[in-house]
N, C-alpha and C positions, 0 to 999 in steps of 0.2 A: 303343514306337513311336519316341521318342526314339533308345533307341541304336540301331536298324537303319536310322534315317536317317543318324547319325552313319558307321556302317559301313558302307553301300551309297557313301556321298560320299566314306571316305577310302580305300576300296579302289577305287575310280575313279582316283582323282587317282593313288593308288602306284602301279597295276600300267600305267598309262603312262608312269609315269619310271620304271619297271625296265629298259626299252630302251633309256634315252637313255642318252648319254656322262656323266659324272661331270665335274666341276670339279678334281676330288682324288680318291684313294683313299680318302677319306669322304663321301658322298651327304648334303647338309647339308641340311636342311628352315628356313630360315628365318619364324619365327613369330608376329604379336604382334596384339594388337588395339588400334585406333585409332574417334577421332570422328568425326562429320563433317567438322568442319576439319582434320581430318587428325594430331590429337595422340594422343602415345603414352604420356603422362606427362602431371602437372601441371607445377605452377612449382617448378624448384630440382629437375625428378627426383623428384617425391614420387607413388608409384604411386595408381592411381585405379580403380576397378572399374569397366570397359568391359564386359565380354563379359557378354550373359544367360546363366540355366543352360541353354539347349539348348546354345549354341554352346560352352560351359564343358565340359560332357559330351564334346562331338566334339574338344575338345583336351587331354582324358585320355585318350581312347582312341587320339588320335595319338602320344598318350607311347609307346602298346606297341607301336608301330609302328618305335619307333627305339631302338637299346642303348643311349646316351649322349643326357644333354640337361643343356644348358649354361645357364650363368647367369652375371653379374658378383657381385662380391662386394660389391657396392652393394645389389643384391636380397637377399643371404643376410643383410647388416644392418638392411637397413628390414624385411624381411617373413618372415624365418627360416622361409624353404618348408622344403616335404617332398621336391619334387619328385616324386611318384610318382605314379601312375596311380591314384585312386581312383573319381571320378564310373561307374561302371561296373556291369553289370548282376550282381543277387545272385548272391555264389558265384562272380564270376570274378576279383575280384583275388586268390585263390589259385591262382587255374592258369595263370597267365603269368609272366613275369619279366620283373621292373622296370629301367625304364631306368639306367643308372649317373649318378650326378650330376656332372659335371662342373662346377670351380670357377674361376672365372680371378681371381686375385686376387696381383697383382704385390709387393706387401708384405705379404703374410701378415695378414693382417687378419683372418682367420676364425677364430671366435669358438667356444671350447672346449664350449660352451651350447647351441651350435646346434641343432636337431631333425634335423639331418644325422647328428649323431655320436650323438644319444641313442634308444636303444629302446623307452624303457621305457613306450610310449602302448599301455595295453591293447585299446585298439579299431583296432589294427592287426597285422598278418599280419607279424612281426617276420622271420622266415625268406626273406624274396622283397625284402628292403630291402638295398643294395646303398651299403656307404659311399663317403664322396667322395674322386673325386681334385682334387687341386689343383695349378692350375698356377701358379709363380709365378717371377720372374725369379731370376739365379743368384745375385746378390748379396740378400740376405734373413735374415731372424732363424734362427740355428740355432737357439737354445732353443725357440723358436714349432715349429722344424720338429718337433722331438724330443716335443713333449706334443701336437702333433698328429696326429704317427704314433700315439702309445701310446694314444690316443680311438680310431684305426682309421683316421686317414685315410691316403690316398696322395698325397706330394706330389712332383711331378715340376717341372723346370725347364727353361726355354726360352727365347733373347733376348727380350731387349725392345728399342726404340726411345729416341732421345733423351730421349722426352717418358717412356716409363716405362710403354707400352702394348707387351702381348705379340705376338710375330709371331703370326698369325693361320696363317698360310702353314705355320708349323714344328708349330702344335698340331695342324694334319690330320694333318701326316706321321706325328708321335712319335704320335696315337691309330691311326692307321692299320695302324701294325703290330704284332709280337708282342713283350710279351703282353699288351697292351692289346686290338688288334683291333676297335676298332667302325668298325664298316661304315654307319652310318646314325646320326647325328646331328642332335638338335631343338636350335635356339641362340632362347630366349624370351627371354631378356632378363639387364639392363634396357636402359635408352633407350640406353646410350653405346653397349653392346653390339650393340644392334640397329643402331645409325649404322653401325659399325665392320664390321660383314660386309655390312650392304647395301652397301657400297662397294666392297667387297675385291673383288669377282668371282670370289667363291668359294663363292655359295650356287648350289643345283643346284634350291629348290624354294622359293616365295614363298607360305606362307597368313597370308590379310589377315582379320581377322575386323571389320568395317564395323558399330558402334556408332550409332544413332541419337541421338546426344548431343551438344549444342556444350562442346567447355572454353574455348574463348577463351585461357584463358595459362596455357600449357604448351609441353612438348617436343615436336618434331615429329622424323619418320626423319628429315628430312633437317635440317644442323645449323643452328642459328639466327643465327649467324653470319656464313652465308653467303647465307639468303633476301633478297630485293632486291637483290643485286648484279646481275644479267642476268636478260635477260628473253629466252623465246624463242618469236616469234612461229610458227616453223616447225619441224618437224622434221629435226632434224639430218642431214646426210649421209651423216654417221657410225654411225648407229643404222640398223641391219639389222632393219624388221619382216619378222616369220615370218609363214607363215600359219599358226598353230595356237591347239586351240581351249585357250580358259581359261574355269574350269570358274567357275560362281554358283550359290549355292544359298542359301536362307534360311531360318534356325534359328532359329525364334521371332523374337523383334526383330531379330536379326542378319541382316546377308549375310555370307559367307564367300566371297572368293576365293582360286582356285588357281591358278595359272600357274608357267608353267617358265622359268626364267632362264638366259642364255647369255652369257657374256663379261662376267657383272654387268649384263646389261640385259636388259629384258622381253622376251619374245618373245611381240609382239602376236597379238592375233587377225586382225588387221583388213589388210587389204595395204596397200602403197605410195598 
């Protein structure tokens, strides 16, 4: 029951962004789950467990739904994922293929250890697990690079900015074509990660998974630094609402929302 609720909700939501225009030649699914007050994280970035297992279910089965899914290298150190698709009904995580994991990780930080690079978990389908690439800026440790290729990883380089943040803009292009090629891209996290593309106006798909929980102090999408500077009694002029529908649906304790972004902003339901 679970997962044909899972699959009835995100084959909705996909096969109406199969017509829409793209952001980039990567259709990017931006993903995360948050609290009532709106946090994404605790205090300091320290990750928290939001989501119940139905909604946990419906966002492994969005993994198979996209070749590539990304992460910062903040998450590969606090929580050493696997990134793959397991929560899934018996007998099918052998008949798909798993998403590529994608790493952004500007100084090479990624850790020889990782459950990325190792296989050797007998209770998993070792054949359908797909090593990492990593992206990291051009100036970087060669030795790092050289015993992380020889684990299996792939590391590729791309500008980065003053501050030492990778262009967001260049990693669609450089995954976009050959021989990379992913065409559909999940970006989960972490929290900095998740600030940095809700911003960019380069996500093409928004699911919110709505936790029944207060954190009080924690990280929020948007950044903390910049809450109480402005306040806005009205809607901007600037902000184009759509009328189109965004989709609700609730999985066990959760709500999950969908909705499709355009220019980096929502595209309401509701008109003018």
């Amino acid at each position: 029951m679970i997962h044909s609720h899972a699959r009835e909700f995100l084959s909705k939501v996909f096969c109406e962004q199969e017509a829409e225009e793209k952001r980039s030649n990567v259709f990017v699914t931006l993903t995360y789950a948050q609290s009532l007050d709106g946090k994404i994280a605790g205090e300091g970035g320290k990750q928290i467990l939001l989501s119940g297992e139905e909604s946990m279910v419906m966002t492994h089965r969005m993994r198979t739904k996209h070749d590539g899914i990304l992460v910062g290298i903040g998450t590969v150190l606090s929580d050493d994922p696997k990134l793959t698709a397991r929560r899934l009904e018996p007998g099918e995580e052998s008949t798909i293929s798993q998403p590529r994991p994608i790493i952004l990780d500007p100084k090479l930080k990624f850790p020889l250890n990782a459950k990325l690079l190792n296989k050797d978990e007998s209770n998993e389908n070792k054949s359908h697990r797909k090593t990492p690439w990593i992206f990291t800026q051009h100036k970087h440790d060669i030795k790092k690079k050289l015993l992380l290729e020889q684990a299996g990883a792939k590391i590729l380089t791309i500008d980065s900015d003053e501050n030492g943040y990778l262009s967001l803009s260049q990693l669609l292009t450089v995954l976009s074509r050959p021989p990379l090629s992913i065409s559909r891209l999940m970006v989960e996290g972490g929290a900095k990660i998740i600030q940095s593309f809700f911003k960019s106006g380069l996500v093409d798909l928004l699911i919110v998974t709505i936790a029944p929980v207060y954190v009080v102090r924690g990280i929020s999408v948007v950044d903390e630094e910049n809450q109480g500077k402005g306040r806005i009694d009205s809607p901007s002029k600037d902000i184009k609402f759509i009328q189109r529908e965004v989709h609700y649906e609730q999985f066990g304790r959760d709500v999950v929302m969908a909705v499709a972004l355009t220019n980096g902003l929502i595209e309401n339901a509701e008109g003018e």
